[in-house]
Each structure stands twice: as structure tokens, then as C-alpha cells.
N, C-alpha and C positions, 0 to 999 in steps of 0.2 A: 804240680805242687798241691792241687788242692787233696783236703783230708791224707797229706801225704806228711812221712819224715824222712828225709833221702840227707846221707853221708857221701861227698864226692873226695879222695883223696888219692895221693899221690902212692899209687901201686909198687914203684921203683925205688921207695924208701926200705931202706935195708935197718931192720929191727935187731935189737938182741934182748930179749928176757926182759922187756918193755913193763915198766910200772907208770899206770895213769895217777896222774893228783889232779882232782875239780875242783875250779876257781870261780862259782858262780854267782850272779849278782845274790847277795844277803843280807841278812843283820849283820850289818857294822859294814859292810863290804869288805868283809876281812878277808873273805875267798878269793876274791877277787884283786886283792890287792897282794896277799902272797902266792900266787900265781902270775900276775903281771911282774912283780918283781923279782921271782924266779926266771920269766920268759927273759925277758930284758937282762941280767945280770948272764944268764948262759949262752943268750944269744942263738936260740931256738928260732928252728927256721919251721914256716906253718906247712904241714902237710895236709892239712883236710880242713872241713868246711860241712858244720849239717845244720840244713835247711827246714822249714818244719810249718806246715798252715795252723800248727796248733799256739804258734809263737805271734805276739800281739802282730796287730796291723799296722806296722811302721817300714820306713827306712831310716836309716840314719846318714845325715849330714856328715858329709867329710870336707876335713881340712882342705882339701884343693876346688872345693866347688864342687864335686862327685855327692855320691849317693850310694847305700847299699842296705842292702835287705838285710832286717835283724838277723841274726845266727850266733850258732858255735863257732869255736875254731879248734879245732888241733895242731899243736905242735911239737917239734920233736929236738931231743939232745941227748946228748949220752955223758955219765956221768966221769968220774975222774978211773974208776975201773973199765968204761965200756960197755956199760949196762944204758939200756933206751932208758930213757925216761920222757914220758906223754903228758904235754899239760892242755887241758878243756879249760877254756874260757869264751867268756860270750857275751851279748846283748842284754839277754834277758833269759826267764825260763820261760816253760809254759806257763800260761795263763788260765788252765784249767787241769780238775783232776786228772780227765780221761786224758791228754796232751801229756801231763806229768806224768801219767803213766807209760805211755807211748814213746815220750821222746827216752825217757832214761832207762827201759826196759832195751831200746835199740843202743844205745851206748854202750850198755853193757856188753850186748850182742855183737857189737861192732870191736873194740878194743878185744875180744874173747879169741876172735876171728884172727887178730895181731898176733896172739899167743899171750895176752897180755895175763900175769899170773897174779896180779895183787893192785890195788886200788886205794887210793887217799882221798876224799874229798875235803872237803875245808870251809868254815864257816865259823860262824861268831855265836857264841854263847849267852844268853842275857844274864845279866848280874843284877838288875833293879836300875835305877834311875843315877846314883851315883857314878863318877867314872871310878875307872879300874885302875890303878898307877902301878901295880903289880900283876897281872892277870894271870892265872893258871890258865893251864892248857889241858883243858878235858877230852875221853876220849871213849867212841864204843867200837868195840870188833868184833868181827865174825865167826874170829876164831882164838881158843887159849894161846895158840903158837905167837901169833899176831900179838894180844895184847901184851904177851911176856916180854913181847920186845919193845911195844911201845912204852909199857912203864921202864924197863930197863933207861930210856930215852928222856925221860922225865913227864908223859907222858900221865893225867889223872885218871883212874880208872874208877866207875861205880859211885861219882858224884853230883852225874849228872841226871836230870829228871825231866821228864815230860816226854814230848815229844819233837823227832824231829823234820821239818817239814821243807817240802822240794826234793831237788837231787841230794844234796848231802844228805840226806835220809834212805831215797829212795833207790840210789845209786850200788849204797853195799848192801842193801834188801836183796834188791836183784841179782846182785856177785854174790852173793850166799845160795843163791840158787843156782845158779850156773857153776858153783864150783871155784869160783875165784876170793881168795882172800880180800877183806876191804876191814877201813874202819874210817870212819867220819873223827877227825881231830877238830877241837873247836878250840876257840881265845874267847875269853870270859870277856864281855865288853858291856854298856851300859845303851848300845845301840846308839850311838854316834854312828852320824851319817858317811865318816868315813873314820876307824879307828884302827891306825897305825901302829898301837901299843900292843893291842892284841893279836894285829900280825908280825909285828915282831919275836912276841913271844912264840909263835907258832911256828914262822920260818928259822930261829934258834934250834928246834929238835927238828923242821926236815931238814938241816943240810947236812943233820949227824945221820940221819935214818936214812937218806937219799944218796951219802958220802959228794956232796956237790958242793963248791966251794964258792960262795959270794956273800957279796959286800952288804952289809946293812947300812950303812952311811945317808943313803937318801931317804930310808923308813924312817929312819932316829931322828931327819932334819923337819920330816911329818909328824911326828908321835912329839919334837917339841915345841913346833908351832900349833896344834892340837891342847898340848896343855895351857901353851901362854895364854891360848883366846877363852880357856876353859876358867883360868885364874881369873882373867878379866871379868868374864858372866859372874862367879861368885862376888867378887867386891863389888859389880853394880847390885847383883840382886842385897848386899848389905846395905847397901848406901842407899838403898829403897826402902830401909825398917820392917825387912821381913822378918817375921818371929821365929823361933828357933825350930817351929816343925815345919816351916815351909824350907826354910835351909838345909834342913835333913833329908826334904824331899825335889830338891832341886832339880827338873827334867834337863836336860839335855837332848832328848829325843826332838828331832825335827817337825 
């Protein structure tokens, strides 16, 4: 393992015309949450597992008293026509550039190798300090093909700015070199430490763009206990005689 990144997965998984979506930890955990709620709703069995010395130095604590080293995971399901679909989720990322470049330069190399021909990743957008109670769903692609059809989806094109940083960034960098279509979709979120609203909004346009059919019912029961305790912080911080620019500037960031 050392100064290594190794992918072990299950060879004897029979593929068809496989699109990966990345669910990695981020702003808002929004990747991460529509990805786990994809995995869970389809009921995606894990094909693979990548390892990486460039990924911090932990294990993580399991429910039965076990233990297991940070990682990826891949898994796999096929949609309502029969198409793969691959969801990456994990631990953590790398914890350094030269790592972030490494680990997601092999991902890409790794799903290529699948035949995989297009790419999602997922992540959360910042808005400012306010929460988002409607949140757009911004988005950049690799390719005009691509974005034609993600605005088609409801998808924002050309709104967003800066930069972006990790795999959701670096992920369709790299699929733009190798040849594979990608685009990072984002939920506008105020960076809340887990923000439901803006995976909902996100997971709305994949399951049209995915053709994949599940429930939102347990995001929605997040996204309104998220607000109720969000209601609650505003009328304490009134009930504290804050002046009308600290209410304006209200953090919710952890």
C-alpha cells in the first residue's frame, strides 16, 4: 500500500454502457448524500473497493465492533432500460494535491477500462451564509452534447464561478482527456453540514437523466427536520437582540 492507489473489484460483473455518478465527501455533503440515497433506493450491490496511502491515516469504526481502512467503494445497478450505472462513494478524499491528483486520475482510468462512456460527479454549491429553500441545480460539462441535455433536464448552465475543488472537479478534468463525457452537477447550498434540500434538488434531474426510479420520502423527512432546527436558530438568534445586519448575515456553517 505504501505511496500506492490500487482498485480491487469484482471481474465477473457483467456491465452494459456503465455511467459512473461521484458521491464524495463535500460542501454540504450533498455528494454524498445523493449517492447514498441512490445506492440504498436501487439497491446496488458493491463491486469494488480503492485503497490509497495518499487517503488520511485512519480506520473507521464499524457498527459490530470491526474496523476498516478509509476507502472508495464502487457499486453497481442497472437502470429501468438495462443500462450500468456505477455509483463512487467513500470515506474521505485525498488529503493532498499530489493524492488528488493520483487517486482521481486512476478513477478515471479505472471506470475507462469498464467502457464507461460518461461521468457525473455531485457536490454542493455555496450560496453565502443564508440557507437555500429553493436551491438551483448548477452545472459544468465537457462537452456541448452533454450540456444540451443537461439544461434540457433543468439543469443551470454558465452560473457558476470560481473554482472547483477535489474530485468533483478533477474527476471530469481528467474524462475530458481521456475521452469520456462528464460534468460536475452541483445544489446551491449555504454549506450546512448536511443539506438535504440541495440533494434533493439534484437527485429530481438524476433520476430523469439516469431514467432510475426512486423515492424521495426519506431526503424530504431530512430536508424538514433541517429546516425546523434552522427556524429555531433564527428565533433564538432574535430573541438575543441581534441587529438587522447580523440577521442578514446569519452563519450556519459549522
Amino acid at each position: 500500500m505504501q505511496n500506492a492507489t490500487k482498485i480491487y473489484y469484482n471481474k465477473k460483473e457483467k456491465l452494459d454502457n456503465p455511467i459512473l455518478i461521484v458521491g464524495l465527501p463535500g460542501i454540504g455533503s450533498v455528494g454524498s448524500l445523493v449517492c447514498e440515497h441512490i445506492k440504498n433506493e436501487a439497491g446496488a450491490k458493491r463491486m469494488g473497493v480503492l485503497y490509497s496511502s495518499y487517503f488520511p491515516h485512519q480506520a473507521v469504526i464499524q457498527k459490530n465492533g470491526g474496523l476498516h481502512l478509509v476507502n472508495n467503494r464502487f457499486y453497481h445497478f442497472k437502470n429501468r432500460k438495462g443500462r450500468s450505472i456505477l455509483i463512487l462513494l467513500g470515506d474521505t478524499q485525498a488529503d493532498a494535491p499530489t493524492g488528488q491528483y493520483e487517486v482521481n486520475s486512476k478513477i478515471v482510468s479505472f471506470v475507462r477500462s469498464l467502457g464507461c462512456g460518461r461521468i457525473y460527479t455531485i457536490g454542493g454549491y455555496s450560496a453565502g451564509s443564508n440557507y437555500v429553500k429553493n436551491p438551483r441545480v448548477l452545472g459544468v460539462a465537457t462537452t456541448k452534447k452533454l450540456k444540451s441535455e443537461l439544461e434540457k433536464s433543468g439543469v443551470v448552465f454558465g452560473q457558476a464561478y470560481g473554482a472547483i475543488w477535489g474530485s468533483a472537479g478533477l474527476i471530469p478534468a481528467f474524462s475530458k482527456g481521456q475521452g469520456i463525457e462528464s460534468a460536475c452537477i452541483m445544489g446551491e447550498t449555504n454549506m450546512l453540514e448536511i443539506d438535504a434540500n440541495a440533494a434533493k434538488a439534484v437527485l429530481e434531474i438524476l433520476r430523469k437523466i439516469l431514467d432510475i426510479e426512486i423515492n424521495l420520502d426519506n431526503i424530504e423527512k431530512i430536508k424538514t427536520e433541517t429546516e425546523r432546527i434552522i427556524r429555531g436558530m433564527e428565533e433564538a438568534s432574535k430573541e438575543e437582540g441581534g441587529d438587522q445586519h447580523h440577521k442578514e448575515n446569519f452563519s450556519y456553517i459549522r
